[in-house]
C-alpha positions in Angstrom: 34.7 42.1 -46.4 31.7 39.9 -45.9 30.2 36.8 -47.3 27.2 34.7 -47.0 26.9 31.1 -47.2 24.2 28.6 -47.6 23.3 25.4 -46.4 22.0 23.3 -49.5 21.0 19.6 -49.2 20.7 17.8 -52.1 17.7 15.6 -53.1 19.1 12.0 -53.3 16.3 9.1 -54.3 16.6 6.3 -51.4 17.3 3.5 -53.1 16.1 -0.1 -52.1 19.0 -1.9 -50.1 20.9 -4.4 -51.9 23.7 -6.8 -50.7 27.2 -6.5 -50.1 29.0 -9.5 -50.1 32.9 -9.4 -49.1 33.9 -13.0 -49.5 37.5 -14.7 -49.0 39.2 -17.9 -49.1 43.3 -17.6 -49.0 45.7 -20.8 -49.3 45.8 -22.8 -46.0 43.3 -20.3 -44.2 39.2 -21.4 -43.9 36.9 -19.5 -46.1 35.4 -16.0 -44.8 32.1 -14.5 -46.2 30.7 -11.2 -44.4 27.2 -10.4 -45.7 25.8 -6.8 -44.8 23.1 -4.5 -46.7 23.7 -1.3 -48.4 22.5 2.0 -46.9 21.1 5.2 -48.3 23.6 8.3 -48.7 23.3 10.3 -45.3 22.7 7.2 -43.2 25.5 7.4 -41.1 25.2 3.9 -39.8 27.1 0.8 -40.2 25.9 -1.5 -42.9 23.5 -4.0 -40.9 24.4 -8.1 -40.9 22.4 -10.5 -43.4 22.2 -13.2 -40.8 20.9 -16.6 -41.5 21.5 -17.2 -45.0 22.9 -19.8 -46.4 26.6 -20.1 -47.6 28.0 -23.1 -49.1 31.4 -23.5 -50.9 32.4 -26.1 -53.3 35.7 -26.8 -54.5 37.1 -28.5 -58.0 37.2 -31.9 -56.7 33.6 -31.6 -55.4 34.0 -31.4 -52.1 31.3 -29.0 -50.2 30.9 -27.0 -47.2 27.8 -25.1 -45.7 29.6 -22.0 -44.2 28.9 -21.8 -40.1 27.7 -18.4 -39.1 30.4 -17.2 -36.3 28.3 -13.8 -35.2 25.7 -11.8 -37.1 26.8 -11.8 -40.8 29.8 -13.1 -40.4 30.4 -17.3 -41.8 33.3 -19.2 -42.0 34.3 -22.6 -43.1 35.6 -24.8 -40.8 36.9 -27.7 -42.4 37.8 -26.4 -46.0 40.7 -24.2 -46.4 42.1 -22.5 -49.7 45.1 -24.6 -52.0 46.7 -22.9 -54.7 44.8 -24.3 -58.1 42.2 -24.9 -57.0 38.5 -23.2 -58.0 36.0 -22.6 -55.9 32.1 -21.6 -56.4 30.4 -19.5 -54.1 26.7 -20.2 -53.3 24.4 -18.1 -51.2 20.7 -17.6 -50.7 19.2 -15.2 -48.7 15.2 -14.9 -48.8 14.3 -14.6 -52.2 17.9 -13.5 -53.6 20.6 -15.9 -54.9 24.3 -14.9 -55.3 27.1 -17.2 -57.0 30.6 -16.6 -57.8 33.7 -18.7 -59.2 37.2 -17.6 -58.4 40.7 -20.0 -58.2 43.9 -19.0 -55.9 46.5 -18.3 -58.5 50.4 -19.7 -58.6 52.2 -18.3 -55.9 54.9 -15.7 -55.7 57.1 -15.4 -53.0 58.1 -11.7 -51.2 62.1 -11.6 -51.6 62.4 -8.9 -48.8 60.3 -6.5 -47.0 61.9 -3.6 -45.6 60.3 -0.2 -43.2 62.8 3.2 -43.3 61.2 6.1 -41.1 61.8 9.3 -42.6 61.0 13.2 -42.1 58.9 13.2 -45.1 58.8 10.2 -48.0 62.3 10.0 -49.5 63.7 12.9 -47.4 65.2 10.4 -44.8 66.3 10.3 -40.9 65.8 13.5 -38.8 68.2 16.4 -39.3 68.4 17.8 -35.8 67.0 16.2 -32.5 63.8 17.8 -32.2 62.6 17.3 -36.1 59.6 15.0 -36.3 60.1 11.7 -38.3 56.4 10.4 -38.6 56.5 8.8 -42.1 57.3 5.0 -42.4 58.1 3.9 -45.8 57.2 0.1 -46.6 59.1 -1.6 -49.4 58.0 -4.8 -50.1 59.9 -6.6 -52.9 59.1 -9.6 -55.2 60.2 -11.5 -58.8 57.5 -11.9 -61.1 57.1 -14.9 -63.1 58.0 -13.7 -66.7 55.7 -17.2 -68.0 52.2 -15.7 -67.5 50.0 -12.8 -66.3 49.9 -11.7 -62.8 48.2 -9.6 -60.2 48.7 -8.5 -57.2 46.9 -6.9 -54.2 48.8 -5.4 -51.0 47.2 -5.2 -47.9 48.5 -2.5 -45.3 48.0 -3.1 -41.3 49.0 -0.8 -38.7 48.6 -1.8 -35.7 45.6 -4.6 -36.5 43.7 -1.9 -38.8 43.9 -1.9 -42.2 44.6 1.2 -44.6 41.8 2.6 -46.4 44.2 2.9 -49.7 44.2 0.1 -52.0 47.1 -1.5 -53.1 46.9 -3.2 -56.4 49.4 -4.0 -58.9 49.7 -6.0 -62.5 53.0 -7.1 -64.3 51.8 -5.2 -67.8 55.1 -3.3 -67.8 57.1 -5.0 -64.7 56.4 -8.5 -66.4 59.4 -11.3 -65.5 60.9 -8.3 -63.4 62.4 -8.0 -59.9 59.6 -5.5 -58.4 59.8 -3.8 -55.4 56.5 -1.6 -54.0 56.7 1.5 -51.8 54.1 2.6 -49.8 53.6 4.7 -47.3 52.6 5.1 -43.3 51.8 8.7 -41.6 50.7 8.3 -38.1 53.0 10.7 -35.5 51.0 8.3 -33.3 53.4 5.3 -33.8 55.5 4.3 -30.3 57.8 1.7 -29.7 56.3 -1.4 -29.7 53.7 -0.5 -32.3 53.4 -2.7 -35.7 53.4 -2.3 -39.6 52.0 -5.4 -41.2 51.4 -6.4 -44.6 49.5 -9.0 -46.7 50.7 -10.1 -50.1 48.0 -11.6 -52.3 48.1 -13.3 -55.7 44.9 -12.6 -57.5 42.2 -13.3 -59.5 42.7 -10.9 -62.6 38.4 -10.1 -61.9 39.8 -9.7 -58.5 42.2 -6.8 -59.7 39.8 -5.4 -61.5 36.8 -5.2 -59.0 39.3 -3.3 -56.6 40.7 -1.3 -59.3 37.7 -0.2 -59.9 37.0 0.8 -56.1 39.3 3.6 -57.2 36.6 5.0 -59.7 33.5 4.4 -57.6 31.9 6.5 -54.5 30.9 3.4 -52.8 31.8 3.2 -49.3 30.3 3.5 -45.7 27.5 6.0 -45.8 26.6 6.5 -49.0 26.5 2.6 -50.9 23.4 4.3 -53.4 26.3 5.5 -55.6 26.0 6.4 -59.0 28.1 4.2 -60.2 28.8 1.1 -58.6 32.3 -1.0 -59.1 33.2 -4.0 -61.2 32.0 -7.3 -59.7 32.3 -11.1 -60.3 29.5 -12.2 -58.4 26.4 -13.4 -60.2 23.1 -12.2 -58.9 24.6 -9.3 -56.7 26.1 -5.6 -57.9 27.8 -4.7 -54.8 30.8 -6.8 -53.6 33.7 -9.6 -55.1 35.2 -12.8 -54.4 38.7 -13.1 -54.0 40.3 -16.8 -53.9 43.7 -15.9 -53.4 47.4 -16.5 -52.0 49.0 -14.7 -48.9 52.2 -14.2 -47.3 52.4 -11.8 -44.5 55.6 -9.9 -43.5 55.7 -7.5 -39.9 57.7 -4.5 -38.6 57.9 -3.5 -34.7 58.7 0.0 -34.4 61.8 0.5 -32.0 61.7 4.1 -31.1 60.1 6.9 -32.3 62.9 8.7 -34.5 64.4 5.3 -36.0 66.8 6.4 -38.6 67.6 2.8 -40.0 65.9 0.6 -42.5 64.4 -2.9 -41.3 63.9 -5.8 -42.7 61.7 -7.7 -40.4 62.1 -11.6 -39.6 58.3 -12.4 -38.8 56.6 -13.8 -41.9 54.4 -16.0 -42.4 
């Protein structure tokens, strides 16, 4: 049997490049706000830095700070740092363009445990004989929600200083005033002794939630940001991008040995 095949390229429009602003401000850490500009669909580039704008944050008590830019694209604040209640409005200007956002960090809720089981596959648990491969690390990360208002969540995954590319988000619409507990899930037959599993528990925003809920329904992304359809936003002035005022608590697993067939609960948070 034979076949032939065909190489088609498709006739994408360029589109004019727009920016993407990824701005953050967690409670007790300084305020971080990368700017970068979109690219076209096959440019296989990085997004390039906006350097030189100007970035200012003002909190509810009126207190401001002109972000300092720490490398190209890249400003932080250096004497404001998040506290839960508070609201804070985002201000930048770049050229001619002006981008503004309000967002507030959220009550707190605490993580009641955090636990890492290695397993053949997910659920199907420790190796059967010696030479059976155990490269999936399930990640349970447990908390209570408070049953008095709304709530949402975002989980970050690390492994090994990287973060995942899946996006962890949660709400209480069916879990509300409930003891919650999370799974997800680590494949990498990569992972030695010594190696880590971290995660990053945020309270957030609900326009938070729903800008990276919407992530999930969007082709935006490195390489092709001239997506049909874009995601939700809560900036003002800007289509691509959010700004996330939030909590954070951080829990982190060593690995021990390769084929670790116990559970963990790990004793480094913070």
């Amino acid at each position: 049997m034979s076949s032939c095949t065909e190489i088609i390229q498709i006739d994408i429009n360029n589109s004019e490049p727009q920016m993407v602003v990824e701005a953050n401000i967690a409670q007790g850490e300084p305020a971080t706000v990368i700017l970068t500009q979109s690219v076209n669909f096959y440019t296989t580039d990085e997004y390039p830095p906006v350097q030189d704008a100007s970035v200012t944050l003002t909190d509810s008590e009126g207190k401001t700070e002109t972000l300092t830019q720490i490398r190209p694209g890249v400003y932080v604040s250096v004497i404001m740092k998040g506290a839960i209640g508070k609201t804070y409005d985002l201000h930048i200007e770049s050229r001619d363009k002006v981008i503004t956002s309000t967002c507030k960090i959220p009550h707190f809720v605490p993580v009641d445990s955090f636990r890492v089981v290695n397993s053949i596959y997910p659920g199907g648990g420790p190796p059967l004989t010696p030479d059976q491969s155990a490269n999936f690390y399930e990640v349970y990360v447990s908390y209570t929600d408070p049953a008095e208002k709304k709530n949402y969540y975002r989980i970050v995954l690390w492994v090994n200083g990287v973060p995942s590319k899946n996006n962890y988000i949660y709400d209480d619409r069916f879990t509300n005033g409930n003891q919650v507990e999370n799974l997800l899930v680590v494949y990498d037959p990569e992972l030695k002794k010594g190696d880590s599993i971290q995660v990053e528990v945020q309270c957030i925003e609900k326009a938070v939630y729903e800008y990276f809920k919407s992530i999930g329904n969007s082709s935006m992304g490195p390489g092709n940001s001239s997506s049909p359809s874009n995601p939700y936003t809560n900036l003002k002035g800007a289509i691509l991008g959010y700004f996330s005022a939030h909590t954070v608590e951080r829990r982190q697993y060593f690995i021990e040995k390769q084929d670790d067939i116990n559970s963990h609960s790990s004793d480094i948070h913070y």
